[in-house]
Phi, psi and omega in degrees: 000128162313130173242103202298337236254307190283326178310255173322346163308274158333296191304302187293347145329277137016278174275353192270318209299312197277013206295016239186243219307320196272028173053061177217157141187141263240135157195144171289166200230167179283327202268003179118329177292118198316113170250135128303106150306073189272019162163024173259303172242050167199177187236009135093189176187160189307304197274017155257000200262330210276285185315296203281354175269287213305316179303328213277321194286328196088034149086001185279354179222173187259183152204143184225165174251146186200180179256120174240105215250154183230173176279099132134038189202158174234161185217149177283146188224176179223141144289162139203124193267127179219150182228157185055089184274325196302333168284313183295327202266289214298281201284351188232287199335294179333114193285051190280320211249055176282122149307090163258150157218117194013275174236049168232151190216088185233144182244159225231104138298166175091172171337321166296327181334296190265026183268283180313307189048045190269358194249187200262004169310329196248034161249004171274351193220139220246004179288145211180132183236153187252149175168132165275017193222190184185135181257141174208131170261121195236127195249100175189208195239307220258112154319123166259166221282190169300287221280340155289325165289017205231325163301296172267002176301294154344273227286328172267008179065010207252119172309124167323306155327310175283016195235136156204130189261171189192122180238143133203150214288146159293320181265090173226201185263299204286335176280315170332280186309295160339347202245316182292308168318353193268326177351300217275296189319301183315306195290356147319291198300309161315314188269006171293313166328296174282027183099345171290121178282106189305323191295018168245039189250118174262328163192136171281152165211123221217173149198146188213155166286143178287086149343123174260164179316087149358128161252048147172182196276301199307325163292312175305313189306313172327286235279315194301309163332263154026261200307300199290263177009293211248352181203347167311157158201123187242124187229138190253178161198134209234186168192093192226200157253177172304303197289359175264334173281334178270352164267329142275307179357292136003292180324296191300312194287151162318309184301359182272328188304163163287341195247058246230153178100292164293162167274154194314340194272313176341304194267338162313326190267354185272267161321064199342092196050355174324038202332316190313324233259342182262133194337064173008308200269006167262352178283073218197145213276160184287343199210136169252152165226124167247160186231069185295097163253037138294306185263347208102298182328149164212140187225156184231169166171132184126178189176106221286158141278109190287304195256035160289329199282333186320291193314324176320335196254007209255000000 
């Protein structure tokens, strides 16, 4: 059985060994658990932002940097390639997982996920991972303590001495890239919304502009929104039928939400800090592509916004 948990092990491995040139850094905790620091006292680097996007996948997809040119303007981007998408997006990626511990706070992404399997996300998906050892990739400001590996190590079934953790801010080089890297994952999740069985995505390919770096995580959320919202793209292959695809298709882009248009801090801001309070269904790449290789078909719907995207730079 694939094991996302041993998988996403190996990669953080990786970054502990390699923690000097990729701008991290690694200490054991007294009770044994591995935390990284990939960008709260340090600044982290694209190519700890590449490792830690790979772990959140469990180790099922690549991600590369690339150029992505629009008309009369250009943006730094991320590829990402994913195999098993419904494990790799759903059961690991998938930002899911808030972490409390007394005034520590975070959201928790990656492999653990599908250890514990507390949210109700994982009544959509049969995938389920066995493993002594658990990975949480953590989106936040603040390290965590003894009493957060102690949690979640619980909560995963996991010897503590087996849990290794990893944080970084959104606005950070590694919160950027980690965010962008999510493209394949959102328009998943979005078709989870509507109704769809994801375990019939056989393989993903995304590209998103890479957000620069903020001067603080509520402005990086914009921005990060943004770059996916207004410029992700995304492609499946898929094995449904027609008439189940021809029923969502419309649907799946961002540009389908009511709350569609503005940039992300706007509508964050409209709704006065409210996250809950902004459309679910915008949260999804601006342009789909599916590919059904039961019929042949191919559908497309969506499109970037140029001149949202514009504004990233401004």
């Amino acid at each position: 059985m694939i094991s996302v948990n041993e998988r996403a092990a190996d990669i953080l491995r990786q970054m502990t060994a390699q923690a000097e040139v990729l701008g991290v850094a690694a200490q054991t905790l007294s009770n044994g658990t591995t935390v990284i620091d990939a960008g709260i006292k340090v600044p982290g680097s694209f190519a700890a932002g590449k490792l830690f996007a790979e772990a959140c996948l469990g180790g099922l997809g690549e991600m590369a940097f690339t150029r992505l040119s629009y008309a009369g303007f250009w943006l730094p981007g991320v590829s990402v390639r994913v195999e098993h998408p419904a494990i790799a997006c759903m059961a690991a990626q998938y930002a899911g997982w808030a972490v409390k511990r007394g005034k520590f706070f975070a959201m928790g992404s990656g492999p653990a996920r599908a250890l514990y399997a507390g949210e109700e996300l994982f009544e959509h998906l049969s995938y389920r991972d066995q493993s002594k050892v658990a990975v949480l990739l953590l989106e936040g400001r603040k390290l965590p303590d003894e009493e957060v590996a102690e949690y979640v190590a619980g909560k995963c079934g996991v010897d503590a001495t087996n849990l290794m953790l990893a944080i970084a801010p959104t606005a950070s080089l590694v919160g950027s890239v980690q965010v962008a890297a999510r493209v394949v994952e959102t328009g998943l999740h979005k078709m989870i919304e509507l109704g769809f069985d994801v375990e019939q995505v056989v393989a993903g390919f995304g590209t998103c502009p890479l957000a620069p770096v903020a001067s603080d995580d509520l402005k990086a959320i914009g921005l990060t929104n943004d770059a996916v919202l207004y410029g992700g793209q995304a492609y499946y292959a898929v094995q449904a039928t027609d008439e189940a695809l021809e029923q969502i298709i419309d649907q799946i882009p961002s540009s389908a939400s009511r709350d569609y248009g503005k940039p992300f801090y706007e509508i964050f801001q409209a709704y006065e800090g409210d996250f809950y309070k902004i459309d679910p269904l915008l949260f999804s790449p601006a342009e789909v592509i599916i590919n059904n290789l039961t019929s042949g078909k191919t559908y497309r719907a969506g499109r970037p916004n140029l001149e949202v995207l514009r504004g990233i730079l401004e």
